[in-house]
PLY file of the C-alpha trace (Angstrom):
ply
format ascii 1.0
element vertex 217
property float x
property float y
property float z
element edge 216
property int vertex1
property int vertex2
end_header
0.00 0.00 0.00
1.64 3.60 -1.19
5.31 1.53 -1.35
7.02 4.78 -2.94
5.73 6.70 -0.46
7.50 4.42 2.06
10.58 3.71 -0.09
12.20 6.30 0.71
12.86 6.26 4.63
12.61 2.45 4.09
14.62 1.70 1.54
16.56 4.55 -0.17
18.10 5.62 3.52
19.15 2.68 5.03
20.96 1.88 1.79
22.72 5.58 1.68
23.40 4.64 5.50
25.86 1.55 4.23
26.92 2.42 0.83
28.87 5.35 2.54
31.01 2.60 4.81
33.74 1.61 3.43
32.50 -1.81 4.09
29.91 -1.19 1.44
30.44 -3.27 -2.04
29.08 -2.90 -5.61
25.62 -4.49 -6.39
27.56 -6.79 -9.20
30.46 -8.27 -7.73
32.42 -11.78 -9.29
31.40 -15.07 -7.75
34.34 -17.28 -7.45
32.09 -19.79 -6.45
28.73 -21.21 -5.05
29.18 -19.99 -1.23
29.73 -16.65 -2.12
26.27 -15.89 -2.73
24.76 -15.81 -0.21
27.18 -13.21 1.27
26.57 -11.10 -2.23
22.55 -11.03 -1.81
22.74 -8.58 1.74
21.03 -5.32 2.15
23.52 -3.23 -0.15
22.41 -5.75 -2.97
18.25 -5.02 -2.46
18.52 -1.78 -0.73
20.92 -0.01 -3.35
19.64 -2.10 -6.34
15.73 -1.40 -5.75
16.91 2.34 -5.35
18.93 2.73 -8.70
16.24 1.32 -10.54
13.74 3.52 -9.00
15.82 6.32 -10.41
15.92 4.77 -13.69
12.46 4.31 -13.70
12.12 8.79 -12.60
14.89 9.42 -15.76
13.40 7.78 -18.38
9.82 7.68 -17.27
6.95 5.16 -17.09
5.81 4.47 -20.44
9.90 3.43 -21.08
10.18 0.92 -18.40
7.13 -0.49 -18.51
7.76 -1.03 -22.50
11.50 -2.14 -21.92
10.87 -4.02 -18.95
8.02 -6.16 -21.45
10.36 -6.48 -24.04
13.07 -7.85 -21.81
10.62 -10.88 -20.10
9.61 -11.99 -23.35
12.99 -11.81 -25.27
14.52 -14.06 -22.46
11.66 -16.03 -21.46
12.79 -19.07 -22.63
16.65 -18.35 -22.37
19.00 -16.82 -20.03
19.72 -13.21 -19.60
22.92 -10.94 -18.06
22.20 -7.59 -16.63
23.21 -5.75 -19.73
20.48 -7.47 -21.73
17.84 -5.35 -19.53
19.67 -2.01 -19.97
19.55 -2.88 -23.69
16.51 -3.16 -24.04
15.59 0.03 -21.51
17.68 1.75 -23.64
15.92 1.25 -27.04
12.28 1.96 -24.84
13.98 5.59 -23.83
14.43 6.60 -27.41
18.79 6.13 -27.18
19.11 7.52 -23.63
22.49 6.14 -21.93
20.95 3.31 -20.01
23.77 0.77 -20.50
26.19 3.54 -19.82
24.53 4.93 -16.83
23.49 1.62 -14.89
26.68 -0.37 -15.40
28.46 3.16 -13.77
26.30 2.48 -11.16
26.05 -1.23 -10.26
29.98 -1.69 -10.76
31.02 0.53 -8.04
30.49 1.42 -4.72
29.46 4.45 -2.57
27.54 7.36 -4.11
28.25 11.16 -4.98
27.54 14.91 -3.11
26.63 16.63 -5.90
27.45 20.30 -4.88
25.51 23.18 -6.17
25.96 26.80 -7.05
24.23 29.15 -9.14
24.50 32.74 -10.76
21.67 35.10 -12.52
22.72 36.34 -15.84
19.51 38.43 -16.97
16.40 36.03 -17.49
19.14 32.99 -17.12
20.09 30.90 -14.14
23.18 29.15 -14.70
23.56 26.37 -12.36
26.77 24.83 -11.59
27.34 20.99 -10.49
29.89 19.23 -9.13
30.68 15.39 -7.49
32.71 13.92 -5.24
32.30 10.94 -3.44
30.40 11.00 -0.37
32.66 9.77 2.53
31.82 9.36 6.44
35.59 9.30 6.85
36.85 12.96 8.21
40.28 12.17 7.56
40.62 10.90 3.85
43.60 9.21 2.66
44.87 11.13 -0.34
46.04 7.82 -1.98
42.79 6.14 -1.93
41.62 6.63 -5.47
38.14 5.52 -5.13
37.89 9.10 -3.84
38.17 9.98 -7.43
35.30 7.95 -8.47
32.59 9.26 -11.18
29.29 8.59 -11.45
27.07 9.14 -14.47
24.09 11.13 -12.71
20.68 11.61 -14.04
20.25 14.48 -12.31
16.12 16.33 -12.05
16.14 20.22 -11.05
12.77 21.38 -10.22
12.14 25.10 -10.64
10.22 27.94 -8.74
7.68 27.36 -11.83
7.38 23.42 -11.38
8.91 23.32 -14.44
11.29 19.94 -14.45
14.65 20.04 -16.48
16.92 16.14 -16.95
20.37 16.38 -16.57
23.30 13.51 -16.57
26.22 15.13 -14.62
29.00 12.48 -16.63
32.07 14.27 -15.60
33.67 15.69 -11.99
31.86 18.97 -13.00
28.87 20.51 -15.32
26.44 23.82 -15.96
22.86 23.68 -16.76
20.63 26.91 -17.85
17.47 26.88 -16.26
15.78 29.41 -18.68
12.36 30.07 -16.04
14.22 31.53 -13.27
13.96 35.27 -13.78
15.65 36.82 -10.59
18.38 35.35 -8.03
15.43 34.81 -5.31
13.63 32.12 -7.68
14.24 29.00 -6.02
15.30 25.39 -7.95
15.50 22.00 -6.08
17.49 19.42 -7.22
16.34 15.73 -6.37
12.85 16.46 -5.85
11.17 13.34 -4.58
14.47 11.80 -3.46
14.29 9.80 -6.62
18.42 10.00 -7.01
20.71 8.25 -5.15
22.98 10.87 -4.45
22.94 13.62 -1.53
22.82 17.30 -2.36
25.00 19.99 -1.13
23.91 23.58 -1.85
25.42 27.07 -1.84
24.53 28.93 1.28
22.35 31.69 -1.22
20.24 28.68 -3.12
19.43 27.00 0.03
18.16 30.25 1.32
16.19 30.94 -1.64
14.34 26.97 -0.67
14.21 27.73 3.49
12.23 30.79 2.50
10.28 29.25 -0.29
9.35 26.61 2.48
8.00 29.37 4.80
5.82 30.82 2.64
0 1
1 2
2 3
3 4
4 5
5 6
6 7
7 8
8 9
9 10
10 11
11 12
12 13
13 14
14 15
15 16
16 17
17 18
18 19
19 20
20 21
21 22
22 23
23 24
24 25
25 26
26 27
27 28
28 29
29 30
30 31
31 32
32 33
33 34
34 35
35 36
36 37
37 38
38 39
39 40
40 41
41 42
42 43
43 44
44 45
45 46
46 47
47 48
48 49
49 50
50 51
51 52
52 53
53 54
54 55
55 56
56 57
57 58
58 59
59 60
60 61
61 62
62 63
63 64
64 65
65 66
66 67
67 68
68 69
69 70
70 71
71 72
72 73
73 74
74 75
75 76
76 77
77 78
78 79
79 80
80 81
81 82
82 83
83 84
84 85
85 86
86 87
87 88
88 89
89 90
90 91
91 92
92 93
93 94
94 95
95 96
96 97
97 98
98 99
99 100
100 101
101 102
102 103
103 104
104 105
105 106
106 107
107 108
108 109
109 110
110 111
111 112
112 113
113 114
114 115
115 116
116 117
117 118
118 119
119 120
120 121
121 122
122 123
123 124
124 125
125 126
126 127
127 128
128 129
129 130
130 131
131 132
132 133
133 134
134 135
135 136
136 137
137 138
138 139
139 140
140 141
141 142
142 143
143 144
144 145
145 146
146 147
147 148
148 149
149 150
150 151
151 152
152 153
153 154
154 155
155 156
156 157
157 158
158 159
159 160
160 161
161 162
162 163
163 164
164 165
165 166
166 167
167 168
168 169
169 170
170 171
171 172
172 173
173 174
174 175
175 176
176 177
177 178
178 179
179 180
180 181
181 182
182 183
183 184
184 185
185 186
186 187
187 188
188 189
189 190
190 191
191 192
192 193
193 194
194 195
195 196
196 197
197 198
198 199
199 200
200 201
201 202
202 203
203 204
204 205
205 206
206 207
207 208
208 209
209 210
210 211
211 212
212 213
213 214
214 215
215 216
């Protein structure tokens, strides 16, 4: 009954919670052999998996995954199927949108990004500014540990003061976006709305301002 509605503080948390430890492992890991699975199939696996699909299912919207997802049961009905084959045939529902790209990003590595946030008004124009790193509960990181230089391919939603929606993929350490319906530096935008992406938000002191007083009135 209402299971998005409970997904979130259910679900999408308590996997945030562990993927930031650096216990945490990727949702496709090698089996060397039968005993490891078992081990493999743990919260992280159902937690972090149900979540990244859920944000699949937000980027490339209903009518896609329900029309992939159909095309994939009945192409491998009778046969056996490897986790590309469903981002294959996501894909070709989307219309060409990076599924493949994006997923295997995902389920191959561990942890999750911050994806910090600035903006600046240029006339009608907000140009927004994102950036990852990976999120860390560690205080005291250990400049040799490269999987502090991991990238994620991010399908990033910005809502706007307008309820206008804009799609982003933040593919690279850093991006801009132009969110055209912002017309003065008090408008606010939200990024994540619905806690759809698995990713946390950091914003600049000004834009999360703009929100707190949105929220008040």
């Amino acid at each position: 009954f209402k299971v998005f509605e409970q997904f979130v503080p259910d679900t999408l948390i308590r996997a945030l919670e562990l993927d930031s430890l650096s216990s945490s492992h990727p949702i496709e890991v090698e089996v060397q052999n039968p005993a490891d699975i078992n081990q493999i199939f743990d919260t992280i696996s159902y937690c972090k998996g149900g979540s990244i699909l859920r944000m699949l299912y937000h980027w490339i919207g209903t009518d896609s995954f329900k029309s992939g997802l159909n095309a994939y049961l009945n192409k491998f009905q009778y046969s056996n199927a490897k986790t590309e084959d469903l981002w294959v045939e996501l894909e070709k529902a989307s219309g060409g949108l990076p599924v493949t790209d994006v997923m295997t990003n995902w389920t191959r590595q561990l942890g999750f990004p911050v994806i910090k946030v600035s903006s600046r008004q240029d006339g009608d124009h907000r140009i927004i500014s994102l950036s990852q790193s990976k999120h860390s509960t560690v205080t005291t990181k250990n400049s040799n540990d490269t999987s502090l230089q991991t990238i994620w391919k991010v399908p990033i939603s910005i809502l706007s003061k307008n309820w206008d929606e804009i799609q982003v993929v933040l593919d690279d350490e850093k991006m801009g976006a132009v969110v055209d319906i912002l017309e003065t530096p008090s408008d606010w935008f939200k990024l994540n709305s619905g806690f759809t992406g698995f990713y946390r938000v950091n914003y600049s002191d000004h834009d999360l301002d703009n929100l707190i007083t949105a929220l008040k009135n």
